[in-house]
C-alpha positions as MATLAB code, in Angstrom:
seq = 'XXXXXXXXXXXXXXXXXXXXXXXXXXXXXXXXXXXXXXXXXXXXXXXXXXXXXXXXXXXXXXXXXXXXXXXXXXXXXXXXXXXXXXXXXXXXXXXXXXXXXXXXXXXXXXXXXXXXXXXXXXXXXXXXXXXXXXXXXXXXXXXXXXXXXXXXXXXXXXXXXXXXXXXXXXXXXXXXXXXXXXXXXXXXXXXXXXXXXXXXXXXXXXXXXX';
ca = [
     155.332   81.683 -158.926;
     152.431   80.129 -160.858;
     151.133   82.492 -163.543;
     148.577   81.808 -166.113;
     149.340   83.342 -169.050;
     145.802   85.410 -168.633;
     147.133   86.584 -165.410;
     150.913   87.741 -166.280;
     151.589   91.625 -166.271;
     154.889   92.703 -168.280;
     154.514   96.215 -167.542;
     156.992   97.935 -164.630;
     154.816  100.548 -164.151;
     152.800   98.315 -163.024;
     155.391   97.954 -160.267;
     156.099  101.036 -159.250;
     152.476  101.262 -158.748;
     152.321   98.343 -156.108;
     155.580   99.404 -154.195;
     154.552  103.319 -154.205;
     151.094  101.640 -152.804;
     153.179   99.614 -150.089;
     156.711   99.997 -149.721;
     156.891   96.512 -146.914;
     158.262   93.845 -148.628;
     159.553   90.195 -147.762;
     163.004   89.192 -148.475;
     163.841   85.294 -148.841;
     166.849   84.043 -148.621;
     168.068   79.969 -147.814;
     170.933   79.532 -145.695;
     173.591   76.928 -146.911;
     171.597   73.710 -145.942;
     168.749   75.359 -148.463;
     166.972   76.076 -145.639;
     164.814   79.571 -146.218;
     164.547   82.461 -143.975;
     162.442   85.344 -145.031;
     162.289   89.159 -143.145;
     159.528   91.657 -143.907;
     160.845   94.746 -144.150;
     160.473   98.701 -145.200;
     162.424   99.406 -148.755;
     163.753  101.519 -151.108;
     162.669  101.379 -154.891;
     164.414  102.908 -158.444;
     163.913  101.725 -161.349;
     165.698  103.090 -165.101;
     164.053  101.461 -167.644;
     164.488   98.254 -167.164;
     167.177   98.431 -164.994;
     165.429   97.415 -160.716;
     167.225   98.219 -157.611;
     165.858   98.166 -154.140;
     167.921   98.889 -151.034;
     166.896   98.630 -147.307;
     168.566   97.148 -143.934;
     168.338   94.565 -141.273;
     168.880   94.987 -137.634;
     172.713   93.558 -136.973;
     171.503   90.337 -135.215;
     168.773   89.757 -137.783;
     170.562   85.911 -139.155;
     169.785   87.154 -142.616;
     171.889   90.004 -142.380;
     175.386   89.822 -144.742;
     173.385   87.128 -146.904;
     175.301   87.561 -149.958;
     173.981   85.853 -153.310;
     170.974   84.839 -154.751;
     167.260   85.774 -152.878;
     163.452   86.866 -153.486;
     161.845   90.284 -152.748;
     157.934   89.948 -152.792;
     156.133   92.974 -153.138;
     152.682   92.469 -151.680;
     149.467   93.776 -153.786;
     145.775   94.506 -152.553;
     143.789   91.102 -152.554;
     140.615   90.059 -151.774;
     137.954   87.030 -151.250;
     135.620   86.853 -154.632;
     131.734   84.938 -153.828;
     130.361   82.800 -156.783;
     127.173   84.450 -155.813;
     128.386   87.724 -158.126;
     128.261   86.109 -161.064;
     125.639   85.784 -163.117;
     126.509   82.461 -164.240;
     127.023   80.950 -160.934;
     124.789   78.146 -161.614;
     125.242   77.069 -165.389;
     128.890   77.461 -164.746;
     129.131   75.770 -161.581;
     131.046   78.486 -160.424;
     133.179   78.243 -157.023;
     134.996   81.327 -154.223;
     138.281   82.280 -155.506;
     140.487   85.294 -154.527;
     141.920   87.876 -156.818;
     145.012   89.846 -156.060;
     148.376   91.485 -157.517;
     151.578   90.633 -156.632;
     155.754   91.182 -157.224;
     158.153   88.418 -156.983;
     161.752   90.274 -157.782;
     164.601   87.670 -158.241;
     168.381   89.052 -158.086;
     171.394   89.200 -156.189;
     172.181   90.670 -152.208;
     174.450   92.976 -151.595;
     175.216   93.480 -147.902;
     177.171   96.918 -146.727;
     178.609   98.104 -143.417;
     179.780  101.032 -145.075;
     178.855  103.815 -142.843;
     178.294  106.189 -145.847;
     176.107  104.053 -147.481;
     174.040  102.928 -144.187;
     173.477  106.863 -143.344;
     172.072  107.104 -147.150;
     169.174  104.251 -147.099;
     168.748  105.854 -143.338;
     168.277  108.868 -144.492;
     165.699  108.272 -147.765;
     163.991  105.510 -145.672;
     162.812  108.121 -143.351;
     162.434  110.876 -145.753;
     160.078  109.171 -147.848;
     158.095  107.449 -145.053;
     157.929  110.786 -142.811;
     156.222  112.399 -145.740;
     153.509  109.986 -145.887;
     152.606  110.486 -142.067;
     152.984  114.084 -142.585;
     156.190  114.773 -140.540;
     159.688  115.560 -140.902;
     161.771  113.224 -138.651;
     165.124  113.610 -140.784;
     168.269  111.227 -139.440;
     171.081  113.708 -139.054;
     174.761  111.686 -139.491;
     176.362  114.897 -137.775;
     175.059  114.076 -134.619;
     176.572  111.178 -132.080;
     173.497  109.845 -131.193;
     172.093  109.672 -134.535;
     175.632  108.547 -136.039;
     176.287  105.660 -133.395;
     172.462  104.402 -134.347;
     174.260  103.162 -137.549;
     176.275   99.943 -135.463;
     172.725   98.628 -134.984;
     171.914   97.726 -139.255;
     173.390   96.377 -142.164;
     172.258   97.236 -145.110;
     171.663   95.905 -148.261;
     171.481   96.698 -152.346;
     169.522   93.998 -154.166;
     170.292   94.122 -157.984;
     167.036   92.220 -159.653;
     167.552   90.215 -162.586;
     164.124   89.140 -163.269;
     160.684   90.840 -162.452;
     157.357   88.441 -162.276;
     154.398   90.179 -161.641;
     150.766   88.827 -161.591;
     147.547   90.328 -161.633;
     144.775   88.065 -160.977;
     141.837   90.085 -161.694;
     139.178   87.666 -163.153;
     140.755   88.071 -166.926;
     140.104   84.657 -167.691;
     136.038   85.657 -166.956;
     133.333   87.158 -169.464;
     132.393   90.710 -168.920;
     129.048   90.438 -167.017;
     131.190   88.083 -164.445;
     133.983   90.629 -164.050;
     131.585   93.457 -163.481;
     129.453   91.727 -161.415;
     132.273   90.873 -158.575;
     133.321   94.137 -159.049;
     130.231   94.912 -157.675;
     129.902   92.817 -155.186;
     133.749   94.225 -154.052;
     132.609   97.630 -153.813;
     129.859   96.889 -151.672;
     132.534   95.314 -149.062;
     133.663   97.386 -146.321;
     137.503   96.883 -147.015;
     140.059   98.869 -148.888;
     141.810   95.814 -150.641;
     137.801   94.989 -151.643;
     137.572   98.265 -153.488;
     141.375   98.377 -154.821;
     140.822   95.063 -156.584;
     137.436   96.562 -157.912;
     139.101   99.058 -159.143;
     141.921   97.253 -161.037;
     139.588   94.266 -162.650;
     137.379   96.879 -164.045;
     140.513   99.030 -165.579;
     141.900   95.771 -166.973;
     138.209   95.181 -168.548;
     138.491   98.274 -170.012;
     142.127   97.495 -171.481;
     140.458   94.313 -172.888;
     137.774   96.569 -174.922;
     140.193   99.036 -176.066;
];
């Protein structure tokens, strides 16, 4: 991923902000003619220290499904459009539109498992954590048949990261009276991502006065 150095964010809490936001990720993977093949799918997230994991699973006839090796996670930020009109140095500047946004690429290694143990486990926290943000308690119960036979339908998947890259484009590389400006402008927009990005360019504004 291109990332200006103004734009680069080293800190994983950082991360477990944007998953804990949105916990939908895309996978990439290329087959052995380097050909890629990316799924968008709901995952798991721990982190100690430094130390990533995310887990998840693929329907059985998915192609992707028993990649082993190398692949990409993306973890997907808020974004939004940004007018040269909010600046006050649109026209000495000459400036243009851009779009500011955060975003995750996670590089590491697939693990695929069939292990029925296993499979009942991401299952089982998949739905725990998701039910709780709807406000409902769906729980998969293993003891059951019809629950338990559910399981010949996925294979899932441990993905060991090596290397996080995360980038925050929030208008860093702007003076102050631009930055607050589109921040402005964002909040006046009738969009969550509009106000979300708001939000984060003026927090790393403050960071840069601090």
């Amino acid at each position: 991923m291109y990332t200006p150095r103004a734009f680069a964010e080293t800190d994983l809490a950082e991360l477990d902000r944007l998953i804990a936001r949105d916990a939908f990720a895309t996978l990439v993977t290329t087959d052995a003619d380097g050909v890629p093949f990316a799924s968008h799918l709901p995952v798991l997230y721990a982190r100690d220290g430094d130390r990533l994991l995310i887990e998840g699973h693929w329907a059985r006839p998915n192609p992707q499904a028993r990649h082993a090796g190398p692949a990409l996670l993306i973890v997907h930020g808020p974004h939004a459009y940004l007018s040269p009109g909010w600046y006050p140095d649109k026209e000495t500047a000459a400036r243009v539109p851009t779009w500011n946004y955060a975003i995750a690429h996670l590089y590491g290694t697939l693990e695929p498992t069939e292990d029925a143990d296993a499979l009942a486990g991401i299952v089982d926290r998949l739905s725990h954590a998701n039910e709780a943000r709807v406000g409902n308690d769906w729980r998969f119960e293993p003891e059951r048949p019809d629950h338990a036979s559910q399981l010949r339908g996925i294979i899932g998947f441990r993905f060991q990261v090596d290397r996080a890259e995360l980038k925050f484009k929030l208008s860093q590389n702007h003076p102050e009276a631009n930055i607050r400006g589109a921040a402005a402008g964002l909040r006046e927009q009738d969009a969550p991502n509009a106000h979300e990005i708001a939000a984060l360019m003026l927090d790393r504004l403050e960071r840069r006065g601090s």
